[in-house]
TORKOL-4160 file (C-alpha; in steps of 0.2 Angstrom, whole numbers, padded with zeros to 4 digits, m for minus):
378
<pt num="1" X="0221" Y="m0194" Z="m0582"/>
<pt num="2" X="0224" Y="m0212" Z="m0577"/>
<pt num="3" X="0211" Y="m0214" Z="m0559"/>
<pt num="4" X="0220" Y="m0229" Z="m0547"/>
<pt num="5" X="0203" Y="m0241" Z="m0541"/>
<pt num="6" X="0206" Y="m0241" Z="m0524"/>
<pt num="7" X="0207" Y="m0258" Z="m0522"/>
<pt num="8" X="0223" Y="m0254" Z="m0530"/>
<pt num="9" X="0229" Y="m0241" Z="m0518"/>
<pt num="10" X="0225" Y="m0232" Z="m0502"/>
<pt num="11" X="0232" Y="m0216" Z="m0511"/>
<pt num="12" X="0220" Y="m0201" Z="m0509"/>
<pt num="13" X="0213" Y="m0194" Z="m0527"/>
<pt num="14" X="0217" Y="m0175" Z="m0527"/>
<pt num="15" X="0203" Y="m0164" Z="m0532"/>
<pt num="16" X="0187" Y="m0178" Z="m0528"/>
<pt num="17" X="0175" Y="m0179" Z="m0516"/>
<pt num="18" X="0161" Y="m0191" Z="m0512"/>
<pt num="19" X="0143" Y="m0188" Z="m0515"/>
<pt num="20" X="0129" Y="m0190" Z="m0507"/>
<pt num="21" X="0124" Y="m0206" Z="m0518"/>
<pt num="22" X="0141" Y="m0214" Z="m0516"/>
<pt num="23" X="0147" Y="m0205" Z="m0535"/>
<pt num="24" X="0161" Y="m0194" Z="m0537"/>
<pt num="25" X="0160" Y="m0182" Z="m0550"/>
<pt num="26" X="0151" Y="m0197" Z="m0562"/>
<pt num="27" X="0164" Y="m0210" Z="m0555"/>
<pt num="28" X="0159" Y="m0225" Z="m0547"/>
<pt num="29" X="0177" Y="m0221" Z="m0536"/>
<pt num="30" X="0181" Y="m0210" Z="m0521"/>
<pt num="31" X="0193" Y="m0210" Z="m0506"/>
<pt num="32" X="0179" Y="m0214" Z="m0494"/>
<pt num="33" X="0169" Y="m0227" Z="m0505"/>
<pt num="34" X="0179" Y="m0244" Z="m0511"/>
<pt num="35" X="0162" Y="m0251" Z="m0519"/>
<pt num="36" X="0145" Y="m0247" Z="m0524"/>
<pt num="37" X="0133" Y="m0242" Z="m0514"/>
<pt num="38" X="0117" Y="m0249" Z="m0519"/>
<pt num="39" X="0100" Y="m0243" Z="m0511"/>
<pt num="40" X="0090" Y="m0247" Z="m0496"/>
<pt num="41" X="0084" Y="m0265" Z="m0498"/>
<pt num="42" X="0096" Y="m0269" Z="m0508"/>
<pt num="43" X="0116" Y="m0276" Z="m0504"/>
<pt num="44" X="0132" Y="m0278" Z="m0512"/>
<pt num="45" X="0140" Y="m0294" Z="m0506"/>
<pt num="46" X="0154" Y="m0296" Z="m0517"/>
<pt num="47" X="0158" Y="m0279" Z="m0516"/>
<pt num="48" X="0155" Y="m0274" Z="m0535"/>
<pt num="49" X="0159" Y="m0257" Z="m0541"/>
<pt num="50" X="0144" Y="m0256" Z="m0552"/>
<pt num="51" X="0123" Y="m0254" Z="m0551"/>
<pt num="52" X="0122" Y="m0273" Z="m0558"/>
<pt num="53" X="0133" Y="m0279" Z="m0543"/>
<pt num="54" X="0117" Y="m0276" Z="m0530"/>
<pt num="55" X="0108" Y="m0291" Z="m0526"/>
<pt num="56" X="0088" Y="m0286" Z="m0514"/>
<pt num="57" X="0084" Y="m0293" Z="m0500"/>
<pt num="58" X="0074" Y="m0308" Z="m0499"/>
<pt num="59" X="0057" Y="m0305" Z="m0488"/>
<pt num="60" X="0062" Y="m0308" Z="m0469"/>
<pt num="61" X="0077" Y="m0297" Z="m0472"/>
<pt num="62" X="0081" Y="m0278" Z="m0473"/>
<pt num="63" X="0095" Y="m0267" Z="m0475"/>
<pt num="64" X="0099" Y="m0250" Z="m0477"/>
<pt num="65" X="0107" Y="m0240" Z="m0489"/>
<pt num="66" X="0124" Y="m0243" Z="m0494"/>
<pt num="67" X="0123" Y="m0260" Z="m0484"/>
<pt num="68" X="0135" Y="m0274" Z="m0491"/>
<pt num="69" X="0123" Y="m0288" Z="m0484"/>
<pt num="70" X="0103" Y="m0289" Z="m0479"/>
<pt num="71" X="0100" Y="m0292" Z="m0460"/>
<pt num="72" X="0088" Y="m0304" Z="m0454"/>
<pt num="73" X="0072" Y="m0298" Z="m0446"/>
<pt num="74" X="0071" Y="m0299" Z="m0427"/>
<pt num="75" X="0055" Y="m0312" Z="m0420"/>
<pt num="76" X="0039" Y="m0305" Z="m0417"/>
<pt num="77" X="0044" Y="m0293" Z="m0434"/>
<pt num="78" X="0041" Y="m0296" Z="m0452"/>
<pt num="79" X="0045" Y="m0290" Z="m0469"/>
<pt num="80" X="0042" Y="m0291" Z="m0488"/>
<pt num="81" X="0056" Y="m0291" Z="m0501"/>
<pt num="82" X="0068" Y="m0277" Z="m0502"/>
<pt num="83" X="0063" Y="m0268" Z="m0485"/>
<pt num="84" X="0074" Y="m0257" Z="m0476"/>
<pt num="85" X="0066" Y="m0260" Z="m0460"/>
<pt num="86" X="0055" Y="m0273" Z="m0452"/>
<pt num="87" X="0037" Y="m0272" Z="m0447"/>
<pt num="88" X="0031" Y="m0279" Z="m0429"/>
<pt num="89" X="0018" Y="m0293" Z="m0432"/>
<pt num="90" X="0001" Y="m0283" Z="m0429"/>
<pt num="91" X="m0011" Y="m0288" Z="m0417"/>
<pt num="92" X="m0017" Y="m0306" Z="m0416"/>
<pt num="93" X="m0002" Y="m0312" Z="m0424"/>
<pt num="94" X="0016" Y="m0317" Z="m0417"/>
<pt num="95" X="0032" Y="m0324" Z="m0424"/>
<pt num="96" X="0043" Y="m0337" Z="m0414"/>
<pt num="97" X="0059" Y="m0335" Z="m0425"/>
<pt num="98" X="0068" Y="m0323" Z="m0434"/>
<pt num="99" X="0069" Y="m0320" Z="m0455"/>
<pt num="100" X="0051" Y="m0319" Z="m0453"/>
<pt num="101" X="0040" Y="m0318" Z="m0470"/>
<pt num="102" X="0020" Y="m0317" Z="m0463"/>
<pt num="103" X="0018" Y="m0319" Z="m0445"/>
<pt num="104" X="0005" Y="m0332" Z="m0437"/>
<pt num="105" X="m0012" Y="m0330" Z="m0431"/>
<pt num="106" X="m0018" Y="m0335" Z="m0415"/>
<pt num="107" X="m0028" Y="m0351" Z="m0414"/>
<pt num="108" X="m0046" Y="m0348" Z="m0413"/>
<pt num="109" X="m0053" Y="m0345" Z="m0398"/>
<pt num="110" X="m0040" Y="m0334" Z="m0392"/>
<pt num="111" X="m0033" Y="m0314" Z="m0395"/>
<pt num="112" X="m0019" Y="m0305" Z="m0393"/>
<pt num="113" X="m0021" Y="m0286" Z="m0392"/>
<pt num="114" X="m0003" Y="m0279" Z="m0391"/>
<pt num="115" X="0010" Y="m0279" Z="m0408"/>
<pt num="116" X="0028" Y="m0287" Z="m0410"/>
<pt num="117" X="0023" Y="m0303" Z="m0401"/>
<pt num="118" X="0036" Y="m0317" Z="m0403"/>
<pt num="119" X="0028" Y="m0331" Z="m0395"/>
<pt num="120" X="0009" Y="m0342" Z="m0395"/>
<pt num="121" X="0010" Y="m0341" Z="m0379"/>
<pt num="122" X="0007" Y="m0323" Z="m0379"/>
<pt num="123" X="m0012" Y="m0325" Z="m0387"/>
<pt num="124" X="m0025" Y="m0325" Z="m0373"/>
<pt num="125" X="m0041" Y="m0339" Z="m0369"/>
<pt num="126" X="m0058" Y="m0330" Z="m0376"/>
<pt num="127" X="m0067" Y="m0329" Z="m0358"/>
<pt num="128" X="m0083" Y="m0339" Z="m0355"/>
<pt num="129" X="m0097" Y="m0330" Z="m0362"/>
<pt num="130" X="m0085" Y="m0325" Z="m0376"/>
<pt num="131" X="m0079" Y="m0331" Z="m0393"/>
<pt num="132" X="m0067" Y="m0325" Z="m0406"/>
<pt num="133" X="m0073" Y="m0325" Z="m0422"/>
<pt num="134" X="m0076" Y="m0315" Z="m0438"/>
<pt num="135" X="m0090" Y="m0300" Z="m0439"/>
<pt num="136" X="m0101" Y="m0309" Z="m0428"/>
<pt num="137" X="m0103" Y="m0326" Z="m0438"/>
<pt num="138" X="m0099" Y="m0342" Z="m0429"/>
<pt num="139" X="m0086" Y="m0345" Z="m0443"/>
<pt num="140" X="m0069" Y="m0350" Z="m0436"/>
<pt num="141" X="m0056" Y="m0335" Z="m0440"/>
<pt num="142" X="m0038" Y="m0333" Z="m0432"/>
<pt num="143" X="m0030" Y="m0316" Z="m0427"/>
<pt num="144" X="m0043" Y="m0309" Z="m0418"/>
<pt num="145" X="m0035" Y="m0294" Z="m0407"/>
<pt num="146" X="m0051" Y="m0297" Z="m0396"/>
<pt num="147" X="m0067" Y="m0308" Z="m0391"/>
<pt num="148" X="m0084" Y="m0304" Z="m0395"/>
<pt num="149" X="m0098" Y="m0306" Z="m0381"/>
<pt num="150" X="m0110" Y="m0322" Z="m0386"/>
<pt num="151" X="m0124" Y="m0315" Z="m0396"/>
<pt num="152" X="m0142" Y="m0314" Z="m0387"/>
<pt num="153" X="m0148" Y="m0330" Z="m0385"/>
<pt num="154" X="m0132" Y="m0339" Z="m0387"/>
<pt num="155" X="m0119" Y="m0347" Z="m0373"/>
<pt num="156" X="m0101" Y="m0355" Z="m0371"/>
<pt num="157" X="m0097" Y="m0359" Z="m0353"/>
<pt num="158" X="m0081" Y="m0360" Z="m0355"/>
<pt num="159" X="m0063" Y="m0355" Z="m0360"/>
<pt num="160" X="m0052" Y="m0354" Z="m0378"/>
<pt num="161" X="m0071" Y="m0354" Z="m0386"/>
<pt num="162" X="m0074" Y="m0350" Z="m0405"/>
<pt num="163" X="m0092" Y="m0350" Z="m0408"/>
<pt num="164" X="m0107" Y="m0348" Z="m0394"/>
<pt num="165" X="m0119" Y="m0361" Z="m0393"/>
<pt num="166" X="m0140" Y="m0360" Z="m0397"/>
<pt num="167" X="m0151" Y="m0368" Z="m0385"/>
<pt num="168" X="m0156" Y="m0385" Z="m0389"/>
<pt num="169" X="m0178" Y="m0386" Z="m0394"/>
<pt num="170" X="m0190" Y="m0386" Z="m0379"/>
<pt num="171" X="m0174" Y="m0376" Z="m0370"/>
<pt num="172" X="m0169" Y="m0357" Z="m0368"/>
<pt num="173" X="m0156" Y="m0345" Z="m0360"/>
<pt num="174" X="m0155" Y="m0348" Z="m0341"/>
<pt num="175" X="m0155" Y="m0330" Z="m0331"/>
<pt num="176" X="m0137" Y="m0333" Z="m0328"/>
<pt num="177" X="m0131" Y="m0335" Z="m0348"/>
<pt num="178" X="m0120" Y="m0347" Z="m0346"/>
<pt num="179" X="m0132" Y="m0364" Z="m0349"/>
<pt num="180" X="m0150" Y="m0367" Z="m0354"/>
<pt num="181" X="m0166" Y="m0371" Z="m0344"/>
<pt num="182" X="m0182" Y="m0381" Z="m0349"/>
<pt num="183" X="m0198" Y="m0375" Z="m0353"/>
<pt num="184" X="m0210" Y="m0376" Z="m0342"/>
<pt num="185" X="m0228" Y="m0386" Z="m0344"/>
<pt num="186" X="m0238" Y="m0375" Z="m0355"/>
<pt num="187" X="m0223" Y="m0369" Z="m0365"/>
<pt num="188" X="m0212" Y="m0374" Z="m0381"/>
<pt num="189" X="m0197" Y="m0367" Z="m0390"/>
<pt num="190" X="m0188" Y="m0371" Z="m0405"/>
<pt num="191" X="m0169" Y="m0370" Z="m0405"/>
<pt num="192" X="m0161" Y="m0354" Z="m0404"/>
<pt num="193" X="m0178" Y="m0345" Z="m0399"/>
<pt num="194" X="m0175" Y="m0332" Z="m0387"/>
<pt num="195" X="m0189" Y="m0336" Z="m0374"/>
<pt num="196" X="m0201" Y="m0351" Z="m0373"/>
<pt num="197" X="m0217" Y="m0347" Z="m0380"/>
<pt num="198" X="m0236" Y="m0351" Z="m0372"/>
<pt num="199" X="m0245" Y="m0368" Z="m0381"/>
<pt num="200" X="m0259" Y="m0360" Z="m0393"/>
<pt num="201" X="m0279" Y="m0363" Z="m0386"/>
<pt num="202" X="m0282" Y="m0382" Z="m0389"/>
<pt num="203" X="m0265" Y="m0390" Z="m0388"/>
<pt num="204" X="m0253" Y="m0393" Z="m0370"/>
<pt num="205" X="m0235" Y="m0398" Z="m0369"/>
<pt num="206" X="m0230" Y="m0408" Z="m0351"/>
<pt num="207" X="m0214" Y="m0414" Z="m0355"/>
<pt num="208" X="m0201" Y="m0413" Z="m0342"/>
<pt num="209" X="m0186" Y="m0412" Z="m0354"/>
<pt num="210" X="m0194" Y="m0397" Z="m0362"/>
<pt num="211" X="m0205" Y="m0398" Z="m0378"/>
<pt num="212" X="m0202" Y="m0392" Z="m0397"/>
<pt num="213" X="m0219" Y="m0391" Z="m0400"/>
<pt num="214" X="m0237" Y="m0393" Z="m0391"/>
<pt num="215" X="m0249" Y="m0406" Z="m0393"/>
<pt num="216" X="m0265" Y="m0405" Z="m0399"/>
<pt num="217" X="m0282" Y="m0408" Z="m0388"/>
<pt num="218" X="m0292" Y="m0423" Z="m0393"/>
<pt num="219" X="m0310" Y="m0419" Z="m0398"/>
<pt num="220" X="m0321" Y="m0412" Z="m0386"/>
<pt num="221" X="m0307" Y="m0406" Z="m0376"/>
<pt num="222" X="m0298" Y="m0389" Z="m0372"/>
<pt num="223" X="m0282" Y="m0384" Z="m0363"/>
<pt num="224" X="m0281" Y="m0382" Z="m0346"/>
<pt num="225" X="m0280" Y="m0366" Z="m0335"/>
<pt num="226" X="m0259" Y="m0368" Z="m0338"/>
<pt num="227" X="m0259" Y="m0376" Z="m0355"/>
<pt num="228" X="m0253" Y="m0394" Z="m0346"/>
<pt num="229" X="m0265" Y="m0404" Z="m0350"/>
<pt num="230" X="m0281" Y="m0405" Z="m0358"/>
<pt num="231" X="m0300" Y="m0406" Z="m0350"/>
<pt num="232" X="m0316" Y="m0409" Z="m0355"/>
<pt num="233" X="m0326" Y="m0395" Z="m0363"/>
<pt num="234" X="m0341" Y="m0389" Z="m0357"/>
<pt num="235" X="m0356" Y="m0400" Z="m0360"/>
<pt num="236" X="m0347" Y="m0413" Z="m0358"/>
<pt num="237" X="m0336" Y="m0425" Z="m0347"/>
<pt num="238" X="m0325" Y="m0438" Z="m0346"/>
<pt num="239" X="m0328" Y="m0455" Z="m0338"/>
<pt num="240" X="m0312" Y="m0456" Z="m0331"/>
<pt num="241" X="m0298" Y="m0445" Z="m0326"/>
<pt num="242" X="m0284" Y="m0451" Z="m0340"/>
<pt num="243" X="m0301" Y="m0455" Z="m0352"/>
<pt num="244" X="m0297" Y="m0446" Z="m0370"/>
<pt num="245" X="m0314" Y="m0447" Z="m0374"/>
<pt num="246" X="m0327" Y="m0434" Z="m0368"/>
<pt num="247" X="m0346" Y="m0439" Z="m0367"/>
<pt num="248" X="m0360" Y="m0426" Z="m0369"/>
<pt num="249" X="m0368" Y="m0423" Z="m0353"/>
<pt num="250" X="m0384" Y="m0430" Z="m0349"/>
<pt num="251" X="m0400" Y="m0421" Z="m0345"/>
<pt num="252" X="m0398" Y="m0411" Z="m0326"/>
<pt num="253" X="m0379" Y="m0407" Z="m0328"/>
<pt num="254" X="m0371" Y="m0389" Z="m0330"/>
<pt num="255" X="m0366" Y="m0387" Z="m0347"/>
<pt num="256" X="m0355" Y="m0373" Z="m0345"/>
<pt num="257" X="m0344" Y="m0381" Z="m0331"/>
<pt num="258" X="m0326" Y="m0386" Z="m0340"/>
<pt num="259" X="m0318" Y="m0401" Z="m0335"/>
<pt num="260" X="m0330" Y="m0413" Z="m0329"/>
<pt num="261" X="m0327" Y="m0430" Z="m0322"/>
<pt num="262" X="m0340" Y="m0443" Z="m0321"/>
<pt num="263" X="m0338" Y="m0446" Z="m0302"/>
<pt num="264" X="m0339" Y="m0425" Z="m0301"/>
<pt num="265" X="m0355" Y="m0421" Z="m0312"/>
<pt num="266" X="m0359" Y="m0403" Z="m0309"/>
<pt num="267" X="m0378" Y="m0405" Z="m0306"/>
<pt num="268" X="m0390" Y="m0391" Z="m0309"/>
<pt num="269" X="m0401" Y="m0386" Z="m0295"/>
<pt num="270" X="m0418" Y="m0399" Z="m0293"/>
<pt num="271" X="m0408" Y="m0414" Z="m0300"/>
<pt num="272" X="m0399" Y="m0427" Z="m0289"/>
<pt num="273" X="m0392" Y="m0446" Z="m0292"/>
<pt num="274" X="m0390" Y="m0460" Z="m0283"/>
<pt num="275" X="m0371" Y="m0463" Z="m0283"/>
<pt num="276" X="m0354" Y="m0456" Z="m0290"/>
<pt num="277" X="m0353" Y="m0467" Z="m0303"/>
<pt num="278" X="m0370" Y="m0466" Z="m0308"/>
<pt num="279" X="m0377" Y="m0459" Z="m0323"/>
<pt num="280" X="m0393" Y="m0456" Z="m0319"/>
<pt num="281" X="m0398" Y="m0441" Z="m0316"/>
<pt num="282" X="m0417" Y="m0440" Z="m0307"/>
<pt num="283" X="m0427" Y="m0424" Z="m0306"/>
<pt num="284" X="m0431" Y="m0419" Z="m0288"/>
<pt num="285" X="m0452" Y="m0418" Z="m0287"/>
<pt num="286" X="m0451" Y="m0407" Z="m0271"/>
<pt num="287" X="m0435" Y="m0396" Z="m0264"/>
<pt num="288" X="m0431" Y="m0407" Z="m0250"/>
<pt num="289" X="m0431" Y="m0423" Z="m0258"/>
<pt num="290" X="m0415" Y="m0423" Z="m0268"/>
<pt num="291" X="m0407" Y="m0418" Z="m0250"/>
<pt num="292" X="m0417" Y="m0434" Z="m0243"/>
<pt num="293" X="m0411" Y="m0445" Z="m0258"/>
<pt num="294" X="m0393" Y="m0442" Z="m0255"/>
<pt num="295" X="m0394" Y="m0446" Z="m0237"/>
<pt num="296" X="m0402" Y="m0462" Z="m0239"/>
<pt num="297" X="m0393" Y="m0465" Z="m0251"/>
<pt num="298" X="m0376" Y="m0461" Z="m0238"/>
<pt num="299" X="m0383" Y="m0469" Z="m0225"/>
<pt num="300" X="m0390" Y="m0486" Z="m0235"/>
<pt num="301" X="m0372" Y="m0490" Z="m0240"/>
<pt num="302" X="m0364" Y="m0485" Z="m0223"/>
<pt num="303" X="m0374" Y="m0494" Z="m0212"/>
<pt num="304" X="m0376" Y="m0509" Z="m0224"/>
<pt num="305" X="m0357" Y="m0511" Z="m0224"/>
<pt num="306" X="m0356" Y="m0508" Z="m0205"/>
<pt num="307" X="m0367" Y="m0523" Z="m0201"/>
<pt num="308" X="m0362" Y="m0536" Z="m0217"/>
<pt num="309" X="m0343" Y="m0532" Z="m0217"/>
<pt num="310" X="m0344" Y="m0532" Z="m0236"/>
<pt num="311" X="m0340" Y="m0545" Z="m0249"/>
<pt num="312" X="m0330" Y="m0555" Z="m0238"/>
<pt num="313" X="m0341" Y="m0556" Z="m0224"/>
<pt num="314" X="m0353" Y="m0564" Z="m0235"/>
<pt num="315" X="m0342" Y="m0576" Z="m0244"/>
<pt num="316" X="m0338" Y="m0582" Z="m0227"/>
<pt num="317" X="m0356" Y="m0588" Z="m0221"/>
<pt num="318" X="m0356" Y="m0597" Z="m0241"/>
<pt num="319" X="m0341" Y="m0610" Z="m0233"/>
<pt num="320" X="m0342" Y="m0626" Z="m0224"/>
<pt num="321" X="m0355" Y="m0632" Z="m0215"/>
<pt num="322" X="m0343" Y="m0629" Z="m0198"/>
<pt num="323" X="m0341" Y="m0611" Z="m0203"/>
<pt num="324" X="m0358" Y="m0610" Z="m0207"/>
<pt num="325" X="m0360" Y="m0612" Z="m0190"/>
<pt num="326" X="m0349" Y="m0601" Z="m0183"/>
<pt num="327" X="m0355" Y="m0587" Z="m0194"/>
<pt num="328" X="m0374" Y="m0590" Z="m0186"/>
<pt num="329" X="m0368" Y="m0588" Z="m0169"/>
<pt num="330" X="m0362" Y="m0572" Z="m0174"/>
<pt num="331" X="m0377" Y="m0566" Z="m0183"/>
<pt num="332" X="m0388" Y="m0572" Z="m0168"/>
<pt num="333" X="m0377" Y="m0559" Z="m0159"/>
<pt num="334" X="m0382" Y="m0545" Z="m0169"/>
<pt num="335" X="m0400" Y="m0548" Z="m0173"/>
<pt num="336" X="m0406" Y="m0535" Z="m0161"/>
<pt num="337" X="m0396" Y="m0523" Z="m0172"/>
<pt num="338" X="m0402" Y="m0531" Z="m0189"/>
<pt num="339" X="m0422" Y="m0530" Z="m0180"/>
<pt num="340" X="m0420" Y="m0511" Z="m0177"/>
<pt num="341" X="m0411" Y="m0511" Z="m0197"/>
<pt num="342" X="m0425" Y="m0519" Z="m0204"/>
<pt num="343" X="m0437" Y="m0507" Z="m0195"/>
<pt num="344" X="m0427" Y="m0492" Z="m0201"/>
<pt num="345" X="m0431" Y="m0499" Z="m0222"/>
<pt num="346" X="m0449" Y="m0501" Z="m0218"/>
<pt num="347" X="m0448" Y="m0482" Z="m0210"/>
<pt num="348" X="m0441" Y="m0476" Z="m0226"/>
<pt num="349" X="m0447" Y="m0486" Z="m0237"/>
<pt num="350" X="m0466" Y="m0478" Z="m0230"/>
<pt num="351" X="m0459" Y="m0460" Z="m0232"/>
<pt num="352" X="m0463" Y="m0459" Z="m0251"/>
<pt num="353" X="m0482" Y="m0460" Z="m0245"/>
<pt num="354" X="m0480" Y="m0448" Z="m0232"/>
<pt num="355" X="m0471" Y="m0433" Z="m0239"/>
<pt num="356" X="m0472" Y="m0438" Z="m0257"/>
<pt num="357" X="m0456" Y="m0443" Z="m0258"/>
<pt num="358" X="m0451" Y="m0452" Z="m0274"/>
<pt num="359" X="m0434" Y="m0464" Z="m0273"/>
<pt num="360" X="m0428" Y="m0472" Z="m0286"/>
<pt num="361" X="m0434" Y="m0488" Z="m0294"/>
<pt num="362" X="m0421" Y="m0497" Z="m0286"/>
<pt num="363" X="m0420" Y="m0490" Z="m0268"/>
<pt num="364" X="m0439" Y="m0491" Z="m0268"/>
<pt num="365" X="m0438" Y="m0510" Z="m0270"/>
<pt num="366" X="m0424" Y="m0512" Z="m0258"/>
<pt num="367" X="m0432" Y="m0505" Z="m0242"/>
<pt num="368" X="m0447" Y="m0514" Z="m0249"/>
<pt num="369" X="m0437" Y="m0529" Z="m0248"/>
<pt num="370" X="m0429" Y="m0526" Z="m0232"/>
<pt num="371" X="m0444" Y="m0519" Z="m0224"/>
<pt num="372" X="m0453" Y="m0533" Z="m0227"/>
<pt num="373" X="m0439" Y="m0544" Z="m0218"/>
<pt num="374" X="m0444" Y="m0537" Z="m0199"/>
<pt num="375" X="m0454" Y="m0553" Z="m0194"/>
<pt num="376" X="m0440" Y="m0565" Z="m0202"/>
<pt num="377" X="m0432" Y="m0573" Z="m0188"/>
<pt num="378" X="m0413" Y="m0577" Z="m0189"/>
């Protein structure tokens, strides 16, 4: 029996049915069916009667069975070669146009949580404090469907961010975690460290932008009460305040006292000397006579100031002869008070006999001196 193709005719084929796969009792004909019908994937443009005639679809397209051409894939879906369907681009991806092969990742820095996004503008700005990136690591990766927060000791203070920041040395984490703070005095930190830590015994940091590491005393020195600076140790002092050179302590001076200055000598009890600046220190031959030393001593420099003016008042009488002059007018207007001054050194300087007071060397001399100036007339 002689079968019309029925792109011959339109007449019906008595007896034949078509089957589920498109073949008619092992024919490639039937009423219903005027070419092959070639799988999912797969398309039959030319409208071939035969396996051989299908062509697949090229990734970006899909068709279904018995499809005579491959459809392209929507935006915001992908596909692979010979799909019958199209896959929505998963989270943290998007495609802008259609026939779609791989979808695009959003940029670093952003996410994008939902599926089947068709545009960039859909991927969202990582908040500050966030980042997007890969298992924790500061590594740039795209496609992230969310931000991480910044890891303990780390910052971004800003938007779109890809990796968090580490604190700079001498600098940590301020309370607010979105910036860092200095160190204080006392402190160091190194970069990245969680919390500045204390200077060790024997070293100080002061620096106001923060410091990566503390500084070691001088000899003969220790750390201060807050690690800020250094001071003398005990035993010894310093002779001035900025001095980084620290002097064993005479004979009469604590040696357990920290920090001494040479203008504040801690002196032990029975031991006085006859200035601030002075290093000699005196043993007191009876209890009341380092009290009576200081006085003097107080007194002396007061009242000799008082009545001379200091240094200028003496140059002043060493000018000309006309100033000489006027200079003795003035101390002739005085010399009561210089009599009774005179008086006052001979007083004192008699005390040492009376109550066994012994004055230094030269203080001795210098009432001595004065004392003996009580019948000089002026």
């Amino acid at each position: 029996m002689t079968i019309h193709s029925p792109y011959a005719s339109n007449i019906p084929i008595k007896g034949t049915a078509l089957g589920a796969d498109g073949i008619i009792d092992g024919s490639l004909y039937s009423l219903n069916c005027r070419f092959y019908h070639c799988p999912a994937g797969y398309s039959n443009p030319t409208a071939g009667l035969s396996a051989s005639d299908c062509e697949e679809c090229v990734a970006g397209k899909f068709s279904t069975s018995g499809s005579g051409t491959c459809s392209d894939c929507l935006k915001g879906t992908y596909s692979s070669s010979q799909s019958e369907t199209c896959t929505n681009c998963r989270t943290g991806t998007y495609a802008e146009s259609t026939s779609t092969v791989t979808c695009t990742g959003c940029s670093v820095g952003k996410y994008l949580p939902t599926e089947g996004s068709f545009s960039q503008y859909d991927c969202i700005n990582c908040d500050a404090g966030k980042y997007q990136a890969f298992s924790g690591r500061y590594s740039a990766q795209p496609s992230s469907t969310a931000c991480e927060v910044c890891a303990e000791g780390t910052y971004n203070n800003f938007e779109g961010a890809f990796m968090c920041l580490s604190c700079a040395g001498g600098k940590t984490l301020n309370e607010e975690g979105d910036g860092c703070k200095v160190c204080p005095a006392g402190y160091f930190s190194l970069q990245g460290d969680l919390a500045c830590s204390r200077c060790e015994n024997g070293t100080f940091s002061n620096d106001p932008a923060g410091a990566m590491r503390c500084t070691v005393c001088p000899r003969n020195f220790m750390s201060s009460a807050d690690y800020s600076d250094c001071i003398s140790q005990p035993g010894h002092y310093t002779v001035t305040a900025n001095s980084d050179e620290a002097i064993e302590v005479p004979d009469g001076v604590s040696e357990t006292k920290p920090g001494m200055s040479l203008q504040f000598l801690d002196l032990l009890e029975g031991y006085y000397r006859t200035g601030t600046n002075s290093t000699e220190i005196i043993p007191c031959y009876s209890e009341s006579q380092c009290l009576v030393g200081m006085v003097v001593v107080v007194i002396l420099a007061s009242v000799t100031y008082a009545f001379f003016g200091g240094k200028k008042k003496q140059e002043t009488l060493r000018t000309s002869s006309e100033k000489g002059r006027a200079a003795m007018i003035k101390v002739a207007k005085i010399r009561p008070y210089m009599m009774i001054l005179f008086g006052y050194f001979q007083v004192v300087g008699g005390l040492g006999f009376l109550f066994d007071i012994k004055f230094p060397r030269f203080f001795s001399t210098f009432t001595s001196l004065f004392g003996g100036l009580q019948h000089v007339c002026v």
